[in-house]
C-alpha positions as CSV (number, residue, x, y, z in Angstrom):
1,X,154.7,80.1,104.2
2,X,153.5,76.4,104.6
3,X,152.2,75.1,107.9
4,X,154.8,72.8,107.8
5,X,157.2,75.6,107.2
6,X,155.6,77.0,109.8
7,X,156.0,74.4,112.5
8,X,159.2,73.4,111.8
9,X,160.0,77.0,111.8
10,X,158.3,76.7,115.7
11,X,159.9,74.1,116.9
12,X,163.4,75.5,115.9
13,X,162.2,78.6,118.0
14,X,161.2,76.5,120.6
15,X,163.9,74.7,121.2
16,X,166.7,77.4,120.9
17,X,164.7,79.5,123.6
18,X,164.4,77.0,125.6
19,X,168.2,76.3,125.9
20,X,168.4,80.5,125.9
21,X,166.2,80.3,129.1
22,X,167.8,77.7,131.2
23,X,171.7,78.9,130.6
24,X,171.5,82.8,130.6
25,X,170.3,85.1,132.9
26,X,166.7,86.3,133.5
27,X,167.4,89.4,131.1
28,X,168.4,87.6,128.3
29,X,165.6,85.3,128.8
30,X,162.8,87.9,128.9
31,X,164.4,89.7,125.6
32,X,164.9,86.0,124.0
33,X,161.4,84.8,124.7
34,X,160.4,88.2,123.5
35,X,161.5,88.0,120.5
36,X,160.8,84.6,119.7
37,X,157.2,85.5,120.6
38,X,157.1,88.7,118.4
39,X,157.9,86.4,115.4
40,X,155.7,84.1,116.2
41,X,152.7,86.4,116.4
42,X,153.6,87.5,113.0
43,X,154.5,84.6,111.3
44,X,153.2,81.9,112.8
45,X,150.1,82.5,114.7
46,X,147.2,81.2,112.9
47,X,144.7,82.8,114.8
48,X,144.2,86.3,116.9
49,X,142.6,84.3,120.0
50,X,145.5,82.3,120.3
51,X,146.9,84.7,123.2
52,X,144.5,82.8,124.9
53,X,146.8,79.6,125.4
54,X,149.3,82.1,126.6
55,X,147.6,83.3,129.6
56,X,146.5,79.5,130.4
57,X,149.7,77.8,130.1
58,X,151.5,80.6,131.7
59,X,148.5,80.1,135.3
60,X,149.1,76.7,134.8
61,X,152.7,76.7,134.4
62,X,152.8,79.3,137.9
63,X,150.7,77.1,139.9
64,X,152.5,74.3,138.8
65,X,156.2,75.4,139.2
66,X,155.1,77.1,142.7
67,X,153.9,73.7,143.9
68,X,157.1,72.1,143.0
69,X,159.2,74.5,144.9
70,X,156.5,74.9,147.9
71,X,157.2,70.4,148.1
72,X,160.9,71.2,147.6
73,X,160.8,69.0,144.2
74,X,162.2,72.0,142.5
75,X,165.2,74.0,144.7
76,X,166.7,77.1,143.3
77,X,170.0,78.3,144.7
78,X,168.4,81.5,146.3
79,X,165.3,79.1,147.7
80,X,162.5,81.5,145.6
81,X,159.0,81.0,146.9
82,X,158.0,81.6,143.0
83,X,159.1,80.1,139.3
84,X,161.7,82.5,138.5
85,X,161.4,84.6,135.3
86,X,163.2,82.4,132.7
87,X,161.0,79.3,133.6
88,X,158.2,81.6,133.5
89,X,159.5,82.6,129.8
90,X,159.6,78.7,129.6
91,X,155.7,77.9,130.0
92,X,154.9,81.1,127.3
93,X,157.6,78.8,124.8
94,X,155.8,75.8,125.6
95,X,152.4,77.5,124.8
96,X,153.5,78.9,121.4
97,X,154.1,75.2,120.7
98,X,150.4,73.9,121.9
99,X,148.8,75.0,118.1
100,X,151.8,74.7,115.7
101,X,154.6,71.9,116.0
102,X,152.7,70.0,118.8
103,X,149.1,70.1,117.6
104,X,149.3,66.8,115.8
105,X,148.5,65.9,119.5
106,X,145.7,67.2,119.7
107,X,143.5,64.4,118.5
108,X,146.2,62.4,120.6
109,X,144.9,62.6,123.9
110,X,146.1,59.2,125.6
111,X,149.5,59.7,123.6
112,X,150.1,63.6,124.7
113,X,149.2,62.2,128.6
114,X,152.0,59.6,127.7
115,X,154.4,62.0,126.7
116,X,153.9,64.5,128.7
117,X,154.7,61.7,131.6
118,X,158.2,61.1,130.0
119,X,159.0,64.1,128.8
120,X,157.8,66.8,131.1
121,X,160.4,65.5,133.6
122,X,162.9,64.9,131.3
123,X,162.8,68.5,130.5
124,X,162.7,69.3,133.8
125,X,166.0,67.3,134.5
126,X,167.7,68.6,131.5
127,X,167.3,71.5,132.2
128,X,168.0,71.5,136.1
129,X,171.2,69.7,135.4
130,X,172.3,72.4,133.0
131,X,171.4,75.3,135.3
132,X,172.1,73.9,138.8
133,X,169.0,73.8,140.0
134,X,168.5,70.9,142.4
135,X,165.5,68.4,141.0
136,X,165.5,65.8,143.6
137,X,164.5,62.5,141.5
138,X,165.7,60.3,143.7
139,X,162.8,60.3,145.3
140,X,160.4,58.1,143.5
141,X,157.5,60.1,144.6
142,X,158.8,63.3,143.3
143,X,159.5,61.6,140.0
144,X,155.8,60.6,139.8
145,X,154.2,63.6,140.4
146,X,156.2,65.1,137.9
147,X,154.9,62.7,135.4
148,X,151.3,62.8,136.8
149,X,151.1,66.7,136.9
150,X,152.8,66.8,132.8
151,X,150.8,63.8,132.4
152,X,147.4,66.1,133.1
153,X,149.1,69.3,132.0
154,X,149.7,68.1,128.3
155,X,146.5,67.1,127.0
156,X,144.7,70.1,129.2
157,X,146.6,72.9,126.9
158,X,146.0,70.8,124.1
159,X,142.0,70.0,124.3
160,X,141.7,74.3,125.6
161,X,143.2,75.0,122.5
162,X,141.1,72.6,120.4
163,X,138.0,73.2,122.4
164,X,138.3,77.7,123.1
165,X,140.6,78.6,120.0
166,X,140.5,76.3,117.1
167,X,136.8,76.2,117.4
């Protein structure tokens, strides 16, 4: 298989685990993120450090998505203290990404911050909207540290992985 095949192979997985995550239950998204990760550490994986980028994206990702609901940026309908599972199976999605379909980023530092600034909430809205989790964006300063924390997240996963498993 091509490293194109490859990433575009990623990205697919990705994307349908993401939607997987946000509109089923915590179950299927465990066995779905499961699965998706099983094929990528046989297919895709280019490296056997790269669980390395797992266990970092999924602290980050924790501290992170704790801090949101702590500030009441992120609500979920049973007011959890903690990410629940299926954004937790969200972060180890993003992470498979980091190496493969997003790693043309890597070299992209000022353009990853950029995007991650857009795009980190964006997920985070789409997402909400489709689950019913209330993202209060109406307030401007919950919109910006949104984009400031996915603005600093981004390029962090991506210069680890360049600097501690491409290396």
């Amino acid at each position: 298989m091509t490293s194109l095949q490859r990433n575009i192979i990623n990205a697919i997985l990705f994307q349908l685990g993401w939607l997987i995550c946000v509109i089923s239950t915590n179950t299927w998204a465990v066995i779905s993120t499961s699965l998706i990760l099983i094929i990528h550490f046989k297919y895709i994986q280019r490296t056997y450090t790269e669980w390395r980028i797992f266990v970092i994206a999924l602290l980050i990702g924790f501290i992170f998505d704790t801090l949101l609901l702590q500030a009441d940026i992120l609500v979920t309908p049973n007011e959890q203290i903690f990410q629940p599972i299926w954004l937790t199976c969200l972060w180890a999605l993003f992470a498979s990404t980091i190496g493969h379909s997003l790693a043309w980023l890597r070299q992209r530092i000022a353009l990853s911050a950029f995007i991650g600034a857009i795009f980190g909430p964006l997920a985070y809205k789409s997402g909400a909207y489709l689950v019913g989790i209330q993202l209060d964006l109406s307030v401007l300063l919950h919109l910006i540290t949104l984009s400031l924390g996915w603005a600093i997240i981004f390029p962090v996963l991506l210069l680890f992985y360049t600097k501690y498993i491409e290396a």
